[in-house]
N, C-alpha and C positions, 0 to 999 in steps of 0.2 A: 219592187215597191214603186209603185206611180207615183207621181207629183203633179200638184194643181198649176197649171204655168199660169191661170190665173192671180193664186194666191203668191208663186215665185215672181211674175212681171211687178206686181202690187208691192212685195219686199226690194224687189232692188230699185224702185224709184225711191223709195221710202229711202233706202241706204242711201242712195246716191246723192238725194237731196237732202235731207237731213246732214250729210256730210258738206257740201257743200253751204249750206247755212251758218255754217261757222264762221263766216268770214264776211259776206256782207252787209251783217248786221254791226260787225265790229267796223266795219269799212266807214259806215255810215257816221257811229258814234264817235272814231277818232278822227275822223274826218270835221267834226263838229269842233274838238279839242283844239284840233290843229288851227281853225279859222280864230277863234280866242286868243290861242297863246300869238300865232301872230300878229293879232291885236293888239294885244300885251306891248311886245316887242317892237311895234310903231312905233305907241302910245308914249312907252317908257323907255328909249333908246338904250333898255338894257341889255347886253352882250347875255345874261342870265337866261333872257326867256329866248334869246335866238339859242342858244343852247337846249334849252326844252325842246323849240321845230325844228332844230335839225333830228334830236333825238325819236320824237315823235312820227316824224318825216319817214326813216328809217321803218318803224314798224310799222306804218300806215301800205308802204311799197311789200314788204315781203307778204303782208295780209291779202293785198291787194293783187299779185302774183300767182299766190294759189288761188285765189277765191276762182279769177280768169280759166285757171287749168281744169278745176273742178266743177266748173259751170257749163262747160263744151261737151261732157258727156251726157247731160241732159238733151239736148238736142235732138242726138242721134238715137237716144229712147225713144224719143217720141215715134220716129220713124219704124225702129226694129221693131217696138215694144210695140207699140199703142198706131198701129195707121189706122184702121176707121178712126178714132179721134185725130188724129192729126188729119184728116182728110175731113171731119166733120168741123173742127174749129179752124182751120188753116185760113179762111178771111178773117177769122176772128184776130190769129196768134200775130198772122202773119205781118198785120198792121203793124200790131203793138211791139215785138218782137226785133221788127225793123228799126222801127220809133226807137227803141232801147239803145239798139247798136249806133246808130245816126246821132240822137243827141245828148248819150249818155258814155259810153264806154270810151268814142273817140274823144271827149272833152277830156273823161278822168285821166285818162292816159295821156294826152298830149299833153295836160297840165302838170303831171305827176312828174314826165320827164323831166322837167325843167325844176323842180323841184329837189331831183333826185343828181340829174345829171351836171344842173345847170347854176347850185346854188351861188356859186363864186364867182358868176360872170353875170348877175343880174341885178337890180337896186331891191331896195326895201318894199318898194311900193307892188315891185313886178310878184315877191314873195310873197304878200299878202295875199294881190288876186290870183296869184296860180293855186295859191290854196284856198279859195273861196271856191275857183272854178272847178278843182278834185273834189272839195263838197258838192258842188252843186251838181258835178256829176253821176256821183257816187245816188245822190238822192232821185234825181231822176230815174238812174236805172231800177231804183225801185218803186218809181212811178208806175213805169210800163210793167212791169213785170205785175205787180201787184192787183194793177187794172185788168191785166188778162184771168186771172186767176182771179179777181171777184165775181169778172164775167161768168167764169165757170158756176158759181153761189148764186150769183144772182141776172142771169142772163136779160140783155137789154138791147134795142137800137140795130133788131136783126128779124130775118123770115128766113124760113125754109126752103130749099130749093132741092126739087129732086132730079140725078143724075143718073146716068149711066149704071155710075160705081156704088150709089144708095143716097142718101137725104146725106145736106151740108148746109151748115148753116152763114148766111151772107148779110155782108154788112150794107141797112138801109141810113141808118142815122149814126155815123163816128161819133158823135161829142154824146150817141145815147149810150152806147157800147165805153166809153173813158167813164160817162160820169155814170155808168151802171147804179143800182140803188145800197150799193155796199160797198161801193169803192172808195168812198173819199174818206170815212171812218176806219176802216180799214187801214189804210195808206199812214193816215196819223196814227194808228197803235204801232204799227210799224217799226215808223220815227221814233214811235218813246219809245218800246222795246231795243232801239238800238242806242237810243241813248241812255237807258239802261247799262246795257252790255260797256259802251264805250266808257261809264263813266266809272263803272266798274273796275273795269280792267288799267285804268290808271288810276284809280284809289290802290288796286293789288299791288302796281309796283310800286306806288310810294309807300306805299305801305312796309314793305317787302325791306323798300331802302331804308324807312326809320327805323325799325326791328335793329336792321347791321350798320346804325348809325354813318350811313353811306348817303352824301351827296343830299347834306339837310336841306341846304336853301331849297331845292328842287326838289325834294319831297314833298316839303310842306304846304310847298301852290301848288304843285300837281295834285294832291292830295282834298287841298281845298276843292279844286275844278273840277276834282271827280265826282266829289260827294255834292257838289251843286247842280252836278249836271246829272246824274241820277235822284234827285231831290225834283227838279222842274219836271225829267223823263216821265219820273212815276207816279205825277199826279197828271200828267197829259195822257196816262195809257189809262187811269180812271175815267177819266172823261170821256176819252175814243170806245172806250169798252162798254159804257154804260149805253152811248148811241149805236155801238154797233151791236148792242144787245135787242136793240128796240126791233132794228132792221132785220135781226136775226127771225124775232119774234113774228113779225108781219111776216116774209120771204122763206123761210124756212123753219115754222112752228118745228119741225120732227126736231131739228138740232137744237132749238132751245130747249125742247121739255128733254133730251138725251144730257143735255149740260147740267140739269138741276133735278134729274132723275124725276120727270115728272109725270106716272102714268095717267090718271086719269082727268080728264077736262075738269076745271074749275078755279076757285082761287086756290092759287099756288106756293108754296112753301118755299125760304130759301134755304138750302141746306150749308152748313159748314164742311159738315165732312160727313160719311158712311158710306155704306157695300149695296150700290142698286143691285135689286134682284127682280131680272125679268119675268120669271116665271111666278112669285107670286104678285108684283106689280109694286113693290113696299123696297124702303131703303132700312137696310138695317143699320143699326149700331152708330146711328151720326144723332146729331143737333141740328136742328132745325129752326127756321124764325119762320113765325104760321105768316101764311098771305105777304111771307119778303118777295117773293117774285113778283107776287100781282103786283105791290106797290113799288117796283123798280120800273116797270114798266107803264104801268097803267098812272100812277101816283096813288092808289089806294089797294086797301089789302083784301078785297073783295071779288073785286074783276077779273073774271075765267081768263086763265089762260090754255089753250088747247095743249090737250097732254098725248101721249103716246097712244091710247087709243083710237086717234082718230085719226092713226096715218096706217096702211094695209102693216103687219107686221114682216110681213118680205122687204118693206120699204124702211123698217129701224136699221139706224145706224149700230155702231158696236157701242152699249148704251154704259158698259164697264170702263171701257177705253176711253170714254168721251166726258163722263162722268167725274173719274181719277183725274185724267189729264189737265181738265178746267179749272178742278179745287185747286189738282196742285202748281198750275199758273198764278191763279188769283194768292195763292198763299203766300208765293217768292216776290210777289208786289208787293203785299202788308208787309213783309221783312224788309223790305225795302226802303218804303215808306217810312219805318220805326227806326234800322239801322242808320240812313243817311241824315232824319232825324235831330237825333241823339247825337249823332259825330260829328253834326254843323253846330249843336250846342257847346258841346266837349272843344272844338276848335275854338271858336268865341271865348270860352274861358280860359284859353290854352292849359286844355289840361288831359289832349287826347295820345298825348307820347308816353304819357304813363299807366297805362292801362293798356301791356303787353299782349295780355288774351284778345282783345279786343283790336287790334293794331292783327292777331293773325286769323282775327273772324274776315278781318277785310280780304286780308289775302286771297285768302280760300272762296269770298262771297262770290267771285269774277264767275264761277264755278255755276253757282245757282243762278246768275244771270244768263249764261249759255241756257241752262236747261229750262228756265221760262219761255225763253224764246222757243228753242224747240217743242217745249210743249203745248204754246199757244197755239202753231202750226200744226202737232198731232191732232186737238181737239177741236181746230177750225175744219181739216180736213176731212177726218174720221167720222163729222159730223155729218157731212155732206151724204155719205155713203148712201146707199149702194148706186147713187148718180154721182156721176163724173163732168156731168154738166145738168144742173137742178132741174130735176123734171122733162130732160129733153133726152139725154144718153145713159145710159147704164154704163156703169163699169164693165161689166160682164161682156157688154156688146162692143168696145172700146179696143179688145184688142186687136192685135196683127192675126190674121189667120193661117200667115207660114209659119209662123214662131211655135219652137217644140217647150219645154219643161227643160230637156237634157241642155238645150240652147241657155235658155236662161239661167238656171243654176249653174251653168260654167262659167259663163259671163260674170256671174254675181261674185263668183271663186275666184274668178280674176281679177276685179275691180275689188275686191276686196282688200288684196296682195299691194293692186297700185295704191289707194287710198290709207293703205296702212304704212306706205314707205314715203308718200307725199305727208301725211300726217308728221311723221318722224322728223322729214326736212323740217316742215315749217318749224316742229316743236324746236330742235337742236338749235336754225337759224336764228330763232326767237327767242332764244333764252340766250343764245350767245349776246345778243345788243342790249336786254335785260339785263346780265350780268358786266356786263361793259359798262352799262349806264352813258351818260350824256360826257360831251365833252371837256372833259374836266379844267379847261384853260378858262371855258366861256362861262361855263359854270360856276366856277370861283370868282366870276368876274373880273378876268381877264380881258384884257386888247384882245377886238377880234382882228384889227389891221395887223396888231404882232403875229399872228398867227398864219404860220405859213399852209397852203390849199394843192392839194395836188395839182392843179387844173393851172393855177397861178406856176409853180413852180416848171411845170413840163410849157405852158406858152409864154415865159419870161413875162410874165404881167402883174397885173396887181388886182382884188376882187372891188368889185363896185361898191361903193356905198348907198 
């Protein structure tokens, strides 16, 4: 039995990154948490919410440990997997790439030490910007990274240049190639989808701890912080997504009409939900709102939008894949939207600790916020297809030409093994400081000066204030 090593190089990016996704989104979001609570903790000289950044602190570093591990093997895709791309975008990547490592990874990390390593010997003030500057890190790198990969959607601030080894594309204008025509909307769904995810995942464990009446005071603000901070997130990714719909629409008609199943030219339908079927051209079994697309776009429900007929059909993305994937984005936002809602009303009338069911929708919500994100990125991606850089490279023409099928699915067998035992670390480490919870001297509102510091204890000293 043969294997396509096209369709298996295509699965292990997919794997790899997708796997990796896990964590810089969350990087971002608690990263965001963290700049707060230590505001907090200026603000209110209270020992309580240093107890929150120390706790927070903790998970921000183990998140931020794999995220580092599981991002190195992308790299070295590019090269085994994909060299004419890597050889065709390589002034492109290689800028941005750089940009990343230079004023993104060295900040998060050098600030993160000190954070981690260094809390007991540094003052109040020093706590704060180290963790302004792990956010500001954290967001950066998703600056660059972002910017390269919109490049890829919407290529800009570049000419062809023919070589030896085939056409590569070279950079004429840097600030045309950063501000590409889909980057900067982009960049902001991002940010809210991460603060999404981040706001999420600290509602889950307060959540988690009011459920087993564990460590109320720090439930109930961490819990507040959550739901405000996915309340802000999920009306800024409305925003980001309505202008990157626009940009979509000009730059790459095939993927808007694949997003809203929309075969033939004209005004446009929005669909809520149903089963595009390419071969008769029609969406079954959904609901529709007549000319909601034109008037998203255009502002009226009249105005043509080009549909799938008028791209070659060699050139349709996977119009099932791309279709599903978007509703079910946009859906995990309206939950969103209604769920944090409702539980910042429920708070204001303090009447959200009784209402048990709902205390373990949150739990579990942390869940659908991973998979929005991920599937915002399947249907950003998916969409693009069968180019791998809009209109200029094919997929098909992208990859390594040493690279076998038997190569790649061994690889995939393999990193499958690492990624399923790095998974496991993170999970076990991560539930171990969850179930720890914060520390409970500072938490109680405890002397943090009574409180003896390993760092303090082994250099016979005492921690800063």
């Amino acid at each position: 039995m043969g294997f396509d090593v096209l369709l298996l190089s295509r699965l292990q990016f997919a794997m790899t990154i997708m796997f990796h996704y896990l964590f810089p989104p969350l990087t971002i979001g608690l990263g965001a948490v963290l700049v707060g609570v230590m505001t907090l903790w200026w603000a209110t000289d209270d020992s309580r919410y240093e107890a929150m950044a120390r706790f927070f602190t903790k998970l921000f570093a183990v998140n931020f440990a794999v995220g580092v591990a599981t991002g190195i093997v992308m790299e070295f895709e590019f090269g085994t997997n994909w060299a004419v791309y890597s050889r065709y975008v390589g002034d492109v990547f290689g800028s941005a790439l750089a940009a990343e490592g230079i004023f993104a990874f060295f900040l998060e990390s050098g600030f993160l030490g000190i954070l981690v390593f260094g809390w007991d010997r540094v003052s109040r003030p020093v706590h704060w910007f180290a963790a302004l500057m792990v956010f500001f890190g954290s967001v950066f790198s998703s600056i660059w990274i972002t910017v390269a990969n919109s490049w890829m959607q919407t290529p800009a601030g570049y000419h062809i240049v023919e070589g030896p080894l085939g056409p590569r594309a070279e950079i004429v204008d840097f600030w045309a190639m950063v501000f590409n025509p889909s980057s900067v909307e982009r960049l902001f769904h991002v940010w809210a989808g991460s603060g999404i995810l981040g706001g999420a995942f600290v509602a889950s464990i307060a959540a988690w701890y009011l459920l087993h009446n564990r460590h109320e005071w720090f439930a109930k603000r961490a819990f507040l912080i959550g739901q405000v901070l996915i309340l802000v997130s999920v009306m800024g990714s409305f925003v980001s997504g309505h202008s990157a719909g626009e940009t979509v629409s000009e730059y790459q008609p095939a993927k808007l009409a694949a997003y809203e199943g929309h075969f033939e030219s004209g005004p446009a339908p929005l669909w809520l939900f149903g089963i595009p079927d390419t071969e008769s051209g029609e969406v079954h079994y959904g609901i529709q709102v007549p000319g909601g697309l034109s008037f998203l776009v255009h502002g009226d429900f009249e105005t043509p939008i080009e549909g799938l007929d008028a791209t070659p059909r060699e050139d349709w993305p996977n119009v099932g894949l791309v279709f599903q994937t978007y509703h079910a984005m946009l859906a995990i936002g309206v939950f969103f939207l209604a769920s944090s809602t409702v539980t910042l009303i429920l708070i204001w009338r303090n009447l959200v600790t009784r209402f048990r069911p709902f205390l373990w929708m949150h739990v579990g919500a942390v869940l659908l916020a991973y998979a929005g994100n991920q599937l915002g990125w399947v249907s950003a991606e998916a969409g693009r297809q069968p180019w791998i850089v809009t209109g200029q490279l094919r997929t098909s023409d992208a990859l390594s030409e040493a690279v076998t099928a038997e190569m790649v699915l061994s690889s995939i067998v393999m990193f499958g093994i690492v990624y399923a035992l790095l998974f496991a670390v993170w999970w076990f480490v991560l539930s171990q400081k969850i179930l720890h919870g914060p520390d409970d001297d500072l938490a109680e509102g405890g002397d943090p000066e009574e409180r003896p510091a390993l760092l303090d204890v082994a250099a016979g000293g005492r921690r800063a204030s």
